[in-house]
C-alpha positions as CSV (number, residue, x, y, z in Angstrom):
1,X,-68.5,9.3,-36.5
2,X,-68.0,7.2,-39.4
3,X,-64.5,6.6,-40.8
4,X,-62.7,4.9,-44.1
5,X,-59.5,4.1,-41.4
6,X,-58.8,4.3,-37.9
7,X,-55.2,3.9,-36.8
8,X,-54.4,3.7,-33.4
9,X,-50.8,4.1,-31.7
10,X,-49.4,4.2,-28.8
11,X,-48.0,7.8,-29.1
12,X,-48.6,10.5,-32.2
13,X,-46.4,13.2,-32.4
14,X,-48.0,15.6,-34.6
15,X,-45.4,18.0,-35.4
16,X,-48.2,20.8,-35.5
17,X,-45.3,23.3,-34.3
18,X,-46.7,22.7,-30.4
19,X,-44.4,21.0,-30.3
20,X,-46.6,18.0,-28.4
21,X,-46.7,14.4,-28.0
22,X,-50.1,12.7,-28.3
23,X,-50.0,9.1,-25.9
24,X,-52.6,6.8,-26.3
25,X,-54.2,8.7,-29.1
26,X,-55.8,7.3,-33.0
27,X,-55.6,9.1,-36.7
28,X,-58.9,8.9,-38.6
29,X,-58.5,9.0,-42.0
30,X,-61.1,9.5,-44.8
31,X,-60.8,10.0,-48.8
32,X,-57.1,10.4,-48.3
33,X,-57.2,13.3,-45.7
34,X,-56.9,13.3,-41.8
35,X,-60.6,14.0,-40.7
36,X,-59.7,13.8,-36.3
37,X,-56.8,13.2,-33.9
38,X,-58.8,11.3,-31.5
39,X,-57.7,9.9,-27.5
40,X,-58.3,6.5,-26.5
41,X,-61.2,7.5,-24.2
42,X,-63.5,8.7,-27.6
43,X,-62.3,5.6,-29.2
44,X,-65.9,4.2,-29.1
45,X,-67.6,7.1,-30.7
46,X,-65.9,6.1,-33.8
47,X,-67.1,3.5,-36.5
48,X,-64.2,2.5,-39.0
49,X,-64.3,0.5,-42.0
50,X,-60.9,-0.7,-41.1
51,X,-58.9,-0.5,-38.1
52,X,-55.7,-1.1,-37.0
53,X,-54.1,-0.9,-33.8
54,X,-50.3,-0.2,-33.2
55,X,-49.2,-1.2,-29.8
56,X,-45.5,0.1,-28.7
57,X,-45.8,2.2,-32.4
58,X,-45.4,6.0,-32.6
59,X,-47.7,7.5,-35.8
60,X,-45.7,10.4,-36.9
61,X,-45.7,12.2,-40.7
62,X,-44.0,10.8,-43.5
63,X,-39.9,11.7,-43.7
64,X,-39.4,14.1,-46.7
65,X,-36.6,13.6,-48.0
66,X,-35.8,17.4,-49.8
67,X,-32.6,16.5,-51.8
68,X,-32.2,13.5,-54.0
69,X,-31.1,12.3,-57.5
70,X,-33.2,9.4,-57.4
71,X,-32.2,7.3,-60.3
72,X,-28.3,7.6,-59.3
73,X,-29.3,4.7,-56.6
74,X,-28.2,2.6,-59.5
75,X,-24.5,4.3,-59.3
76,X,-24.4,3.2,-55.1
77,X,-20.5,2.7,-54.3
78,X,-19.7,3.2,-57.7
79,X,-16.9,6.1,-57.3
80,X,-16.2,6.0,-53.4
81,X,-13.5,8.2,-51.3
82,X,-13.1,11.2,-53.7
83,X,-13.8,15.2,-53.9
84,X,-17.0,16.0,-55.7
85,X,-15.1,17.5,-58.8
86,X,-13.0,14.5,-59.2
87,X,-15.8,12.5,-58.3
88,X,-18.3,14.1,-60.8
89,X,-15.5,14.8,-63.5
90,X,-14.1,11.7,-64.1
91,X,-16.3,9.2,-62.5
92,X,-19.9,10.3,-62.8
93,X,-20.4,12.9,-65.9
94,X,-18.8,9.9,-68.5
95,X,-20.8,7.3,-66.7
96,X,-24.0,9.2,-67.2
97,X,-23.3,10.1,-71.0
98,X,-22.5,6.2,-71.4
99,X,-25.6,5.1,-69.6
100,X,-28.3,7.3,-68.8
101,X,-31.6,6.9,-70.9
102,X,-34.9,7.0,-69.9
103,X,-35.2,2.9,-69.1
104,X,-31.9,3.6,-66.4
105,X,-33.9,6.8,-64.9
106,X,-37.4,4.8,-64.1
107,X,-35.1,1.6,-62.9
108,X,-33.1,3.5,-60.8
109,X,-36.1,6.0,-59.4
110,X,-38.3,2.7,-58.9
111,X,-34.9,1.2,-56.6
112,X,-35.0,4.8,-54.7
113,X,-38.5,4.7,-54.3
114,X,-38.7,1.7,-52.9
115,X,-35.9,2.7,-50.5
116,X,-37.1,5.3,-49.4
117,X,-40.8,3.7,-48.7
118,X,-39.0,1.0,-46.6
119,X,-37.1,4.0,-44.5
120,X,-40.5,5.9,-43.8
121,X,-40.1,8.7,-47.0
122,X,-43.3,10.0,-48.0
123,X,-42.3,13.0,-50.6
124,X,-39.1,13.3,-52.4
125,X,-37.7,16.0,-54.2
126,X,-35.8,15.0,-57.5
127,X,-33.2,16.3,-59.7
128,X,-32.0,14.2,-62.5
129,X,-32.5,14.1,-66.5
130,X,-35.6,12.4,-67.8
131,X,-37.5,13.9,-64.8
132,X,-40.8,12.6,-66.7
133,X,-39.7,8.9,-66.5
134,X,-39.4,10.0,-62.7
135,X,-42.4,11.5,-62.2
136,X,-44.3,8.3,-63.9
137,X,-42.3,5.4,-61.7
138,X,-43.2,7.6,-58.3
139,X,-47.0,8.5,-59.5
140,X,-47.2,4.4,-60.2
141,X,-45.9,3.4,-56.7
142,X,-48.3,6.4,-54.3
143,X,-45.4,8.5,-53.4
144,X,-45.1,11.9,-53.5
145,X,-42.7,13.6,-55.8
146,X,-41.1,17.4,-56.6
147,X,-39.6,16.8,-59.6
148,X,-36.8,18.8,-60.6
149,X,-36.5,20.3,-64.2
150,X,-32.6,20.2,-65.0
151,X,-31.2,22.7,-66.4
152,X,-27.2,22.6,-67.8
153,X,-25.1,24.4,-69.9
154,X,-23.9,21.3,-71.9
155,X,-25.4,18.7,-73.6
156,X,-26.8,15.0,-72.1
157,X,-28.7,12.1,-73.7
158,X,-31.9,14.1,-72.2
159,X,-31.2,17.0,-73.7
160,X,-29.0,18.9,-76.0
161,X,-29.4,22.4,-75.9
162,X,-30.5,25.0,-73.0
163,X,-33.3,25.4,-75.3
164,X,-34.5,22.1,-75.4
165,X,-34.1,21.6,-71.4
166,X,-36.7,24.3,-71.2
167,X,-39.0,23.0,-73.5
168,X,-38.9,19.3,-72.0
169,X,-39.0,20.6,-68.7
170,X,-42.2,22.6,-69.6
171,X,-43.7,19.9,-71.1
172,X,-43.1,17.6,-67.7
173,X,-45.0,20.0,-65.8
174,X,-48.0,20.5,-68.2
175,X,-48.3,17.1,-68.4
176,X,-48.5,16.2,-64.7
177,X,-50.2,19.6,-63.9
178,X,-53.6,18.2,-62.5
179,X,-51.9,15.1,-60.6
180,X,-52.3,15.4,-56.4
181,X,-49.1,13.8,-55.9
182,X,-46.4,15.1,-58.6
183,X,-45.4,18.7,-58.2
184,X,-42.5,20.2,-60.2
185,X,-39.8,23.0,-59.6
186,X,-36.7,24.5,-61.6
187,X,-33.4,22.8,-61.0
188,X,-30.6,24.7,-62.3
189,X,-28.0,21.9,-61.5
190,X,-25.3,25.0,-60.0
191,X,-23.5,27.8,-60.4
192,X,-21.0,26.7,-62.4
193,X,-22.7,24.6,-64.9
194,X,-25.5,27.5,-65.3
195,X,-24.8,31.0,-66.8
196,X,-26.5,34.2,-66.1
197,X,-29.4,34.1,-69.2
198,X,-30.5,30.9,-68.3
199,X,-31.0,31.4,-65.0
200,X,-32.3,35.1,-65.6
201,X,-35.2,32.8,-67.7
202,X,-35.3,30.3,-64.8
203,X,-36.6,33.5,-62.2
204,X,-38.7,34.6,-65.0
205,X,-40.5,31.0,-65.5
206,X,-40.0,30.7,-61.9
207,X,-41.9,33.6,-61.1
208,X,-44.6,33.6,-63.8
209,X,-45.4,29.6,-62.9
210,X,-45.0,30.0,-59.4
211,X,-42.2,27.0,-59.0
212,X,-39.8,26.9,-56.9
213,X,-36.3,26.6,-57.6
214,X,-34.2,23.5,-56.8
215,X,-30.0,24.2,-56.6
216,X,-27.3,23.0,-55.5
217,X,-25.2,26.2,-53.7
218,X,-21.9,27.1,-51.7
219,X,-21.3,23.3,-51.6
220,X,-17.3,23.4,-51.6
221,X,-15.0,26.1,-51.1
222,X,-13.5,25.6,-54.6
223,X,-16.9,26.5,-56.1
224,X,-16.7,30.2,-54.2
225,X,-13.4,30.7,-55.4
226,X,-13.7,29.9,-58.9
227,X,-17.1,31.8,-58.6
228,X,-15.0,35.3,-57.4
229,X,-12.1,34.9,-59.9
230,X,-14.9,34.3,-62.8
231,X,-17.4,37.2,-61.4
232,X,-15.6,39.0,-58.7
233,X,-18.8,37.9,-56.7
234,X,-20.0,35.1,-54.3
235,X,-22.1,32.7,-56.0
236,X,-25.1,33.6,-53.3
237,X,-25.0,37.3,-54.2
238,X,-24.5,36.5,-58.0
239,X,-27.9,35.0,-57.8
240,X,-29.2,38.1,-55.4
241,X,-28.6,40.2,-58.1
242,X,-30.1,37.9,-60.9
243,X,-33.3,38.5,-58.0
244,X,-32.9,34.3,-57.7
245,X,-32.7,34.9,-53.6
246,X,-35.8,34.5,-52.5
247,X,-38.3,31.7,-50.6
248,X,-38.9,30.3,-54.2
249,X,-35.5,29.0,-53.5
250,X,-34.0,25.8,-52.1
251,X,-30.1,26.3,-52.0
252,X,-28.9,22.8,-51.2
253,X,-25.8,22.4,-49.5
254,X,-24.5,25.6,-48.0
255,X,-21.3,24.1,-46.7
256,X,-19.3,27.7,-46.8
257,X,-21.5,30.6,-45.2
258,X,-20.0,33.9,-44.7
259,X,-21.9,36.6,-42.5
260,X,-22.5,38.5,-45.6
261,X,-24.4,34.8,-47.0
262,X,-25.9,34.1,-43.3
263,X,-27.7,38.0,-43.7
264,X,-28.6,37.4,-47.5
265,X,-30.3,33.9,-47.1
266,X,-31.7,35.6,-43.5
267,X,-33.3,38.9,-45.2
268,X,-34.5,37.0,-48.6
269,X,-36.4,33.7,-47.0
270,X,-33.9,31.6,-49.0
271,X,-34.6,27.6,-47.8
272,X,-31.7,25.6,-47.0
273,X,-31.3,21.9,-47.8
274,X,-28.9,20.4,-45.4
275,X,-27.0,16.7,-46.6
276,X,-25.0,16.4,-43.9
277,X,-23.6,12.5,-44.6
278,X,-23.0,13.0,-48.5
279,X,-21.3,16.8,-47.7
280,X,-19.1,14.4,-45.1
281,X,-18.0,11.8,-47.5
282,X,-17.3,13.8,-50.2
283,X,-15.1,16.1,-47.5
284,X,-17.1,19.7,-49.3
285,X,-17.0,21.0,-45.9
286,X,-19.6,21.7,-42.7
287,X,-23.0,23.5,-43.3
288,X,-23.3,25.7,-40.1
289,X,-26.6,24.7,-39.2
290,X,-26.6,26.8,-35.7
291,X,-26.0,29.4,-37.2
292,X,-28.5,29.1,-39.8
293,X,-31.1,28.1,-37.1
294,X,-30.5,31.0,-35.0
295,X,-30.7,33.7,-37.7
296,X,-34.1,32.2,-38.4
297,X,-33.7,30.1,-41.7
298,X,-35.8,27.8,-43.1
299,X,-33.5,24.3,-42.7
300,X,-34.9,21.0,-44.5
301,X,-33.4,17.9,-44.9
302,X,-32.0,15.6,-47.7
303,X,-29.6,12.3,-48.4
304,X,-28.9,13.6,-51.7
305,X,-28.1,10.7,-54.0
306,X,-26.9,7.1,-53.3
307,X,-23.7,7.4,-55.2
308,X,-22.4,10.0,-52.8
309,X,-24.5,8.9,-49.3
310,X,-24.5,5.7,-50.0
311,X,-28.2,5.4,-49.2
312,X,-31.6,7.0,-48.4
313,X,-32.2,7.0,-44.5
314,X,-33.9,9.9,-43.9
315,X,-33.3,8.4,-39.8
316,X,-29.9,8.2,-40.0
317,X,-29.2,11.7,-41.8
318,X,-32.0,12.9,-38.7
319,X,-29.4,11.7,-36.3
320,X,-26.2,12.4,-38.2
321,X,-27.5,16.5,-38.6
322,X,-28.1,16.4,-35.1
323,X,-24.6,15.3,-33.6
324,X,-22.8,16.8,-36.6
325,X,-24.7,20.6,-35.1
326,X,-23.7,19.8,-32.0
327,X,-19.5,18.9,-32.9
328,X,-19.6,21.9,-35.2
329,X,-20.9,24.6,-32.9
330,X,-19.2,23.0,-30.0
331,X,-23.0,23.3,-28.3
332,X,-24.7,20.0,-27.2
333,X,-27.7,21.7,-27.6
334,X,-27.3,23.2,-31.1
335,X,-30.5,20.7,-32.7
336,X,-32.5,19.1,-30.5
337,X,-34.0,15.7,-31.7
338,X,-37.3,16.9,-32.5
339,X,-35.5,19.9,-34.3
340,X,-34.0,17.2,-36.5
341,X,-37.6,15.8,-36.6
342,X,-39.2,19.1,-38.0
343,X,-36.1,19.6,-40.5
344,X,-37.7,15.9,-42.3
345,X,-41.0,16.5,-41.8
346,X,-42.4,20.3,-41.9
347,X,-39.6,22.4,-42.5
348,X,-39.2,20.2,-45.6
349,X,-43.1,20.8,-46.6
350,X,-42.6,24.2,-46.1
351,X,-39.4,24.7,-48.6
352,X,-41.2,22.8,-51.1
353,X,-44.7,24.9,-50.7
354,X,-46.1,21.7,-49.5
355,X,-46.8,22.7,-46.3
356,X,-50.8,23.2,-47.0
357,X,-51.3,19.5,-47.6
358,X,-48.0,17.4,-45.6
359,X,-45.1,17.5,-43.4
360,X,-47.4,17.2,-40.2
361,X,-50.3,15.6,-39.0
362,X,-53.5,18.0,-38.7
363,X,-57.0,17.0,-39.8
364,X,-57.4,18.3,-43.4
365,X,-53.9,17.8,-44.5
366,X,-53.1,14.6,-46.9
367,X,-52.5,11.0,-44.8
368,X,-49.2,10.9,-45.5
369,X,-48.0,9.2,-42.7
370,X,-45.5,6.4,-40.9
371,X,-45.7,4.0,-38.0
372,X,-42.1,3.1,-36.5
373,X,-42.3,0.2,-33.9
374,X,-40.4,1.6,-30.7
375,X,-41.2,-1.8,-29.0
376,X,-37.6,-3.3,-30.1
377,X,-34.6,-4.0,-27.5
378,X,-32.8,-1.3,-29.0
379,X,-35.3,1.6,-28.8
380,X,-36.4,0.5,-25.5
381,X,-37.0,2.2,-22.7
382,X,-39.2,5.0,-23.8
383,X,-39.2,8.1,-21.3
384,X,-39.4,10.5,-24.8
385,X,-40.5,9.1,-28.8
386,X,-39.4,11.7,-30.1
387,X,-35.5,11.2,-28.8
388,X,-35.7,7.3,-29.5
389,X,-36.6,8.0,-33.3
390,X,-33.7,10.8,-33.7
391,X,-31.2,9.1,-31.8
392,X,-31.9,5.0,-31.4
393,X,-34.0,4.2,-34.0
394,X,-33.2,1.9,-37.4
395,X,-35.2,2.5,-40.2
396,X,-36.1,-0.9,-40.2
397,X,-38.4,0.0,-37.1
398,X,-40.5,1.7,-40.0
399,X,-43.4,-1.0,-40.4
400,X,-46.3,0.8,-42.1
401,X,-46.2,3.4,-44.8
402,X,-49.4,5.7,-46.3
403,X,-49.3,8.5,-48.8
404,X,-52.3,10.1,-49.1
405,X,-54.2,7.5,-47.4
406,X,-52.8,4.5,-49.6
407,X,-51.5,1.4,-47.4
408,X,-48.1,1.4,-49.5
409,X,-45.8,-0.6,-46.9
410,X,-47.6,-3.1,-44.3
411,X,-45.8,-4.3,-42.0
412,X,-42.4,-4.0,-43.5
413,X,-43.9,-5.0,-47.0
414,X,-44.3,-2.9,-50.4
415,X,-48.0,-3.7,-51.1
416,X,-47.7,-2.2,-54.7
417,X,-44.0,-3.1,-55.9
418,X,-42.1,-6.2,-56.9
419,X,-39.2,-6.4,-55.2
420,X,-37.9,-9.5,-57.0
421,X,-38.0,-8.2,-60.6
422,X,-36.6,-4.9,-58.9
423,X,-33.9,-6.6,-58.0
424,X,-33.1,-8.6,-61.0
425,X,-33.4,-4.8,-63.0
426,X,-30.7,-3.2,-60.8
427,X,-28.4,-6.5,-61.4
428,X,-28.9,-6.2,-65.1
429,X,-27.6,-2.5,-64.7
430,X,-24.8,-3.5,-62.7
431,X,-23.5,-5.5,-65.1
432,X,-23.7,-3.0,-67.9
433,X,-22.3,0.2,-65.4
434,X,-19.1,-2.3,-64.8
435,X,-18.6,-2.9,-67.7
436,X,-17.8,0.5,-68.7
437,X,-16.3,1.7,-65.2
438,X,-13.0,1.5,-64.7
């Protein structure tokens, strides 16, 4: 059999929901796809262009990381130790209407990006004004993007009516409509900075376009409150009845779940996006993952952004959901590692209708894949992968990264971005956010 690219490792784990470990096994890879999951006994049947062989290396899918605002990497320990209204209110909002234009989205998405390569993220999913500058930095660099189209009640420098953040956001997603790796959704930044005719047009659109909808939801126990005194109703079951609950929806958060919400998000296939270490640090509360695992939710992952994380380590959120499940439900088996595992990888494709062409490794689906190097003292011995990446693992231990077949990190390196002018970018914008930040 011939072959563009042979891989060879010394473990894959598929996650093909079998739930299996492949030892001593190789990846072929041809025009971008996975064409054969193949064991070191058929290696000589094969005939490779290239190959490459991975000893003490698991092969495993790309992390997705399902909750992000990329370009706020620029804002990293900007506002630290304070509750997300304070936080947002007098720290973030006035530093975004001072600074944010298009040139501080694509330098702060092209920081994130290259983040997230380094730490073994394949597919991000993006809210954040001037989503189009977005989508052009991660279509330039290979990876592969949902790119949230904001929608707010008040004004930014992207936008200055509700109007005109429909009609940009349209525009985005006609323009990238054809391209393999750019997808778009809906992001209607909350409850209470979205009313109930906007996000009536947002199910409409939603439904007509078939996008999904990208929100954050029940993230602090202020929000319910102000959300009954306003409407007499729980912001989950105001959006039931605006017919917004449904698997086109990826509520992000979820930190306050009542047995009335647990039922609703059961019943209508609503997605969760869990951020365990930014819902920590800025104290909004626990998201009940047991609970949400046992009732049979959809649970994905996400960092959220680096001004409230402080970075994008898909592995160390994978471990930190894990133990935080476990402390919360008082159950030491509450998510097992390679449960954390699937919420990065396919539970993740699956909320963002990816789940077709990523989130696991099976021969048709995109080559969108990561080798992490297990052979390090610290991840050493190996009596189960899968445990060592959730629980020991670094994300420096990532040391190869393809997206749809395209060599993008070798051996530890970006082989498409310059990491030196990158830096020298983000330094310029540190200079001018300080500046204005008191």
């Amino acid at each position: 059999m011939d072959t563009e690219l042979l891989i060879r490792a010394e473990w894959i784990v598929p996650m093909d929901g079998c739930h299996r470990i492949l030892p001593q096994h190789a990846i072929a890879v041809d025009k971008g796809r996975i064409s054969a999951l193949i064991p070191a006994a058929d290696y000589e049947q094969i005939n490779p262009q290239t190959s490459i062989t991975l000893k003490n290396h698991v092969v495993m899918p790309g992390l997705i990381n399902t909750h992000t605002h990329a370009a706020m990497s620029l804002m990293r320990g900007l506002a630290d130790d304070l509750p997300l209204m304070n936080w947002l209110q007098e720290h973030i909002w006035p530093a975004e209407q001072q600074q944010v234009n298009q040139n501080f989205v694509e330098d702060g998405t092209r920081l994130a990006i290259a983040e997230m390569l380094q730490s073994g993220t394949t597919c991000f999913n993006d809210m954040y004004f001037f989503p189009e500058a977005a989508a052009q930095v991660a279509e330039k660099s290979g990876i592969r993007a949902s790119i949230g189209l904001i929608v707010v009640e008040f004004p930014s420098p992207w936008a200055q009516s509700t109007d005109e953040y429909f009609r940009k956001g349209l525009e985005v997603r006609d323009r990238f409509r054809g391209n393999p790796l750019i997808r778009c959704c809906f992001a209607p930044h909350a409850p209470y900075t979205v009313n109930d005719s906007t996000l009536k047009r947002v199910r409409t659109l939603s439904d007509e376009l078939d996008l999904p909808v990208h929100m954050h939801l029940h993230e602090t126990e202020h929000e319910i409150q102000e959300s009954l005194q306003q409407y007499n109703l729980r912001p989950l079951q105001r959006l039931q009845l605006l017919q917004l609950a449904s698997p086109s929806l990826l509520a992000v958060h979820m930190t306050q779940v009542s047995d009335g919400d647990l039922e609703l998000l059961a019943d209508q296939g609503v997605h969760v996006v869990h951020c365990p270490e930014s819902n920590l640090k800025l104290a909004s509360g626990f998201c009940p993952l047991d609970r949400l695992l046992q009732a049979g939710v959809n649970v994905a992952l996400g960092t959220d952004g680096a001004a409230s994380n402080n970075d994008l380590d898909m592995f160390a959120e994978m471990r930190t959901a894990a133990l935080l499940a476990k402390g919360v439900s008082q159950r030491a088996d509450a998510l097992p590692a390679l449960g954390a595992l699937e919420m990065a990888t396919i539970n993740a494709a699956t909320a963002l209708g990816l789940e077709e062409e990523t989130g696991s490794l099976q021969v048709g689906k995109s080559a969108d894949l990561i080798a992490v190097d297990l052979g390090q003292l610290q991840s050493q011995p190996v009596y189960d992968p899968v445990s060592q990446l959730v629980y020991a693992c670094g994300r420096e231990q990532v040391r190869h990264v393809w997206v749809a077949g395209q060599h993008l990190l070798s051996d530890g390196h970006h082989t498409r971005m310059d990491v030196e002018k990158l830096l020298d970018d983000t330094h310029a914008w540190q200079q001018k956010l300080q500046q204005h930040h008191h």
